[in-house]
C-alpha positions in Angstrom: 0.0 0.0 0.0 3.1 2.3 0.7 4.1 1.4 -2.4 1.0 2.6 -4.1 0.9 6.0 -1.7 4.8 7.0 -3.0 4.0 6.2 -6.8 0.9 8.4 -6.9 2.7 11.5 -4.7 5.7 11.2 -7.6 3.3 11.3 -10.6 1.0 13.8 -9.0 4.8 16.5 -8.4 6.2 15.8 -11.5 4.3 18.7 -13.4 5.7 20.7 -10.6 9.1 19.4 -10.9 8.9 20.0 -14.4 8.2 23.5 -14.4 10.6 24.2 -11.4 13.3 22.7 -13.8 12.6 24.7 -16.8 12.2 27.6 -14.9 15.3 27.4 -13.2 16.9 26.8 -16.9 16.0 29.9 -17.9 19.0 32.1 -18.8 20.0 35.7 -18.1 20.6 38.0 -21.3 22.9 40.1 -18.9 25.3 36.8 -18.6 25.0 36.2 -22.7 25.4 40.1 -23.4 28.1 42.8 -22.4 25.5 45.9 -22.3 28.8 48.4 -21.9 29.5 46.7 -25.6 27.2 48.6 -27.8 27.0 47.5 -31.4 25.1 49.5 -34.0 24.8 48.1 -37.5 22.9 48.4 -40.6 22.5 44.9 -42.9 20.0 42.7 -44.8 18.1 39.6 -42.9 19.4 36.5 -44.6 17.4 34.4 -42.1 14.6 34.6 -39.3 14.2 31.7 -37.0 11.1 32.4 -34.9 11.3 29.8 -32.6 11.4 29.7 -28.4 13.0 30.8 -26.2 14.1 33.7 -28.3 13.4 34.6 -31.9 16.9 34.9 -34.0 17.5 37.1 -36.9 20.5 36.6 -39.0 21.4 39.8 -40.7 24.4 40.5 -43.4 26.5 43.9 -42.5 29.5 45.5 -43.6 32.6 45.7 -40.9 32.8 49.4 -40.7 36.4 49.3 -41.1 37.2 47.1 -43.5 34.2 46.6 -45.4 34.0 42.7 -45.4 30.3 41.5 -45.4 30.0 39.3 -41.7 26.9 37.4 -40.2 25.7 38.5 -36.9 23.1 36.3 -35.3 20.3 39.1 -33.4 18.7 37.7 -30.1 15.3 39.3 -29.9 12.3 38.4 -27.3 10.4 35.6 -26.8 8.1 34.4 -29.7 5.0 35.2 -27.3 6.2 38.6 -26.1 7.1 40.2 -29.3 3.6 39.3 -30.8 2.1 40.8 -27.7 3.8 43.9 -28.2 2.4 43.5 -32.3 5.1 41.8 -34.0 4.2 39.1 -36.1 5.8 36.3 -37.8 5.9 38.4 -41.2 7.4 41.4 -39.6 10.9 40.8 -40.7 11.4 38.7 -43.5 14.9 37.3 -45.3 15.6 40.1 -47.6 14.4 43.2 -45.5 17.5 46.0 -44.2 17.5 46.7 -40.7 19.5 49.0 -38.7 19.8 47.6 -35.6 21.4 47.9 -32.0 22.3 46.3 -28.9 24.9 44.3 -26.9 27.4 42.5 -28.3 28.4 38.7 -26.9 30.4 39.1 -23.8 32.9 36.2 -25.8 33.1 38.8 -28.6 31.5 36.8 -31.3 29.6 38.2 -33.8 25.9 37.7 -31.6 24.1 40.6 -30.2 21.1 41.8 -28.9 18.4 43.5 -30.4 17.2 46.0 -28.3 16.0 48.6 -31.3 15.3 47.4 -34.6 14.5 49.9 -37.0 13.4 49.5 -40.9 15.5 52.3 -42.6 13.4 52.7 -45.4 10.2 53.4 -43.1 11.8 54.6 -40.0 9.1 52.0 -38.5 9.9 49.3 -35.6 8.2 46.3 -36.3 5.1 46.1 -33.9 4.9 50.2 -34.6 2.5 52.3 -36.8 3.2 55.8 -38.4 2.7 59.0 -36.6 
């Protein structure tokens, strides 16, 4: 009977365990992300991956000083957030220039955050409407 009594209490937590676990997973951007490295660039999307726990945008931009085309992979918000805030899935699409800026890797990689994202041609945010 015992038995029976500890089986049930361990399928009735593990929801709870679950979520503690994943909870506790979650990361900080602040550990990721220098935010006294500020990075401003301006480059076409070649990719967006709008998948959890944070959409990715993969964006094509000149080095300022020499030129050469490099890949910086963008860490926006959550999937959930950014369409609460009126982003949508077809609010950046693979082709589309964005001036962007945030904090750059702390390991000095080419990954940032994207804490504005601005279309250049529009001046709009995505999740914004005109004046």
């Amino acid at each position: 009977m015992s038995q029976r009594i500890f089986v049930f209490a361990v399928l009735a937590l593990a929801p709870v365990i679950s979520w503690a676990s994943a909870a506790s997973a979650h990361h900080s951007l602040s550990g990721t992300y220098d935010p006294a490295s500020t990075v401003e660039l301006t480059g076409v999307v070649t990719k967006v991956a709008w998948v959890n726990p944070h959409v990715q945008l993969y964006v094509n931009a000149p080095d300022p000083e020499t030129g050469e085309v490099l890949n910086w992979t963008v860490e926006l918000g959550p999937p959930h957030r950014l369409q609460a805030s009126g982003w949508g899935r077809g609010a950046v699409a693979a082709g589309d220039e964005l001036s962007l800026r945030g904090a750059q890797a702390r390991d000095g990689t080419r990954r940032m955050t994207g804490s504005t994202v601005t279309i250049p041609a529009t001046g709009l945010r995505p999740g914004s409407s005109p004046d």
